[in-house]
C-alpha positions as CSV (number, residue, x, y, z in Angstrom):
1,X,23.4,-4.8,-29.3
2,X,20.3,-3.4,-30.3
3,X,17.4,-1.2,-28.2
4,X,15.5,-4.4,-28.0
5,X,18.6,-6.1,-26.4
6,X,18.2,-3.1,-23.5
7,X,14.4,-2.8,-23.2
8,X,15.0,-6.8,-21.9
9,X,17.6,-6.3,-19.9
10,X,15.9,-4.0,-18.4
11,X,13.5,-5.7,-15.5
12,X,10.8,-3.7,-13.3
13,X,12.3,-4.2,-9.3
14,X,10.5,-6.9,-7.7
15,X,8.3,-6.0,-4.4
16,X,10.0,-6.6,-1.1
17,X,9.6,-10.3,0.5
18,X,6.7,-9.8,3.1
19,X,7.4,-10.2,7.1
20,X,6.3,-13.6,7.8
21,X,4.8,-14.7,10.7
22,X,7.4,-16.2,13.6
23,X,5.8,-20.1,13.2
24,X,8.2,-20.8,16.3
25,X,7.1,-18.4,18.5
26,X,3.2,-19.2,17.1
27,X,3.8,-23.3,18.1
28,X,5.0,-22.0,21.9
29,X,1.5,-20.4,22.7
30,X,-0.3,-23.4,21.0
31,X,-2.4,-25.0,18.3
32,X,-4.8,-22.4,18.2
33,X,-2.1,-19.3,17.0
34,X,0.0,-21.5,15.1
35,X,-3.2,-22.0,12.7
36,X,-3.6,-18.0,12.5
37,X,-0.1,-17.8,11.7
38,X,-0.4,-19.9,9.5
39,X,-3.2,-18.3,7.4
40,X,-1.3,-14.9,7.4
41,X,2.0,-16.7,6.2
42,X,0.1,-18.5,3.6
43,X,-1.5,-15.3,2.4
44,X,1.4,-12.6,2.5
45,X,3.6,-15.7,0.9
46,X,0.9,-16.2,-2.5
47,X,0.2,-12.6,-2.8
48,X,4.1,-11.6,-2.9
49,X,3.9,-15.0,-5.3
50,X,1.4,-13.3,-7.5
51,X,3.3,-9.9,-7.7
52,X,6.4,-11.1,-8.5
53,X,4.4,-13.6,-11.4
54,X,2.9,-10.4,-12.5
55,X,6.4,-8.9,-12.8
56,X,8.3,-11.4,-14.6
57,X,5.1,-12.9,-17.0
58,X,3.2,-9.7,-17.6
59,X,-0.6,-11.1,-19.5
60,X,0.0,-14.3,-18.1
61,X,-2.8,-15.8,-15.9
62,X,-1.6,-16.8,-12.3
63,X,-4.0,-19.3,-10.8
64,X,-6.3,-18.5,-8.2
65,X,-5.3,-19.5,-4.9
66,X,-4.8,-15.8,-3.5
67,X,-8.6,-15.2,-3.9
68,X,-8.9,-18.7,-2.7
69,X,-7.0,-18.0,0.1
70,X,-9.3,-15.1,0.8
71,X,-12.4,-16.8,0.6
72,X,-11.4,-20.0,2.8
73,X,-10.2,-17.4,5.5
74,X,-13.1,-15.7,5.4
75,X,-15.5,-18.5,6.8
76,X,-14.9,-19.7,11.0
77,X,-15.0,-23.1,10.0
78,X,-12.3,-23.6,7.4
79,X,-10.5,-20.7,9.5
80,X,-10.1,-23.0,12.8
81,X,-8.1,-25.4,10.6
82,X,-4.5,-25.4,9.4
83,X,-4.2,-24.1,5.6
84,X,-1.3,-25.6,3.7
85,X,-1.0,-25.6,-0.2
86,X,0.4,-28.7,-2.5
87,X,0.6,-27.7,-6.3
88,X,-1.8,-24.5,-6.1
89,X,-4.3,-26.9,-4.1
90,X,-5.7,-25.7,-1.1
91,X,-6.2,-28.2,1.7
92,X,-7.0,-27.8,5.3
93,X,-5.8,-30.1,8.4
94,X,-6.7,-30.6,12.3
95,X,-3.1,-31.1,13.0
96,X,-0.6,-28.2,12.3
97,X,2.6,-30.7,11.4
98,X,3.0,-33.6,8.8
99,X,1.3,-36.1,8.8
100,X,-1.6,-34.1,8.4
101,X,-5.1,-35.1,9.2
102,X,-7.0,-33.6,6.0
103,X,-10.6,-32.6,6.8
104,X,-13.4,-32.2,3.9
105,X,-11.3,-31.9,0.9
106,X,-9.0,-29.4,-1.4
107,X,-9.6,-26.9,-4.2
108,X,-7.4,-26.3,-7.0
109,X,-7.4,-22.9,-9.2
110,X,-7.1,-23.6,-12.8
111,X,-5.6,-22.2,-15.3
112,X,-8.9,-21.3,-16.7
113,X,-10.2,-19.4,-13.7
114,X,-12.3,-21.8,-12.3
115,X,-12.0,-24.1,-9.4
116,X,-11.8,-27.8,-8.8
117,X,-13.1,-29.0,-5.6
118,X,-12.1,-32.8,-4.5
119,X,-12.8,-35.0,-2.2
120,X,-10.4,-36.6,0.3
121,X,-12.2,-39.5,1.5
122,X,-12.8,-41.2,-0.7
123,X,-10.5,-39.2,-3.2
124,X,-12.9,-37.9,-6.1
125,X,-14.1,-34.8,-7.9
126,X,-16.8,-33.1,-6.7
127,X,-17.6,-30.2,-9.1
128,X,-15.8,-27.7,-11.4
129,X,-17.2,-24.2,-10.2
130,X,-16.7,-20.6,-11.6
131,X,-16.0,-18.7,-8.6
132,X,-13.5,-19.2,-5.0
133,X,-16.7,-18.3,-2.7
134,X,-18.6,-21.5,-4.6
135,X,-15.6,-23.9,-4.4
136,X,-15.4,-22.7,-0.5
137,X,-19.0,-23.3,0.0
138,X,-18.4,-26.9,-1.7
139,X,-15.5,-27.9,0.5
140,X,-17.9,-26.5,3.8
141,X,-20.2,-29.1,2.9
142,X,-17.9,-32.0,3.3
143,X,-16.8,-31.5,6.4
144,X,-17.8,-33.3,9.0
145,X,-21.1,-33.2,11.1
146,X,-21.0,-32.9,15.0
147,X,-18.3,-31.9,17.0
148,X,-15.5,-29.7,15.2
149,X,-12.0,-31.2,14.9
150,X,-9.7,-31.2,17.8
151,X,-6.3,-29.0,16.3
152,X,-3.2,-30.9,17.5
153,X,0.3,-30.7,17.0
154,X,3.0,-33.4,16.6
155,X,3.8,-33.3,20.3
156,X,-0.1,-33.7,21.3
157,X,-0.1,-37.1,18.7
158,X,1.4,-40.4,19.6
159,X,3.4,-41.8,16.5
């Protein structure tokens, strides 16, 4: 064995897995604080993502969705709705279980650094933009006029 050999042995201790959010004890008090608990679960989960990336693939880019994240949670309207995340993509519901009932559209971080905003209905690309605040302001436009979206949960929907 050579010193190369132990230098990779060798790995930097990864952070601690963050406290999530009890989802549970969120869906007990309603739609309302299972959507902030959501957000904060969402957010501690892709930043402890991103350390641990950082860790293990030092120089390689991670896409952005913790900025993205950041952005979206920054504005009242996309912050009233439930966050979840498919392949990096960023998408927002008015109910807070599966099926969900995707308003506006998602944003995808790319590998490049930019951000993909899509369309949900009907399904198309809307721009390529350079920052997370622009793709945020993108997906704000296509969301509905008028009344803001009801939040339910599975129990409030008939199946």
């Amino acid at each position: 064995m050579d010193a190369n050999d132990e230098t990779c042995d060798q790995q930097l201790p990864l952070p601690p897995k963050p406290v999530l959010p009890d989802i549970a004890a969120a869906r007990s008090r309603g739609p309302a604080d299972v959507v902030e608990a959501h957000w904060q679960s969402l957010r501690l989960s892709w930043q402890w993502s991103q350390a641990v990336h950082q860790i293990r693939s030092p120089g390689r880019p991670y896409p952005g969705i913790v900025p993205l994240l950041e952005a979206a949670a920054a504005q009242p309207r996309l912050r009233r709705l439930y966050p979840f995340t498919s392949h990096f993509a960023l998408l927002f519901s008015s109910s807070t279980s599966y099926p969900w009932t995707v308003q506006a559209g998602s944003i995808e971080p790319l590998h490049n650094g930019r951000f993909r905003v899509r369309r949900h209905r009907p399904f198309a690309v809307i721009g390529e933009v350079a920052t997370a605040e622009e793709a945020v302001d993108l997906v704000l436009e296509l969301l509905p006029t008028g009344p803001e979206p009801i939040i339910t949960t599975s129990a409030d929907r008939h199946v």
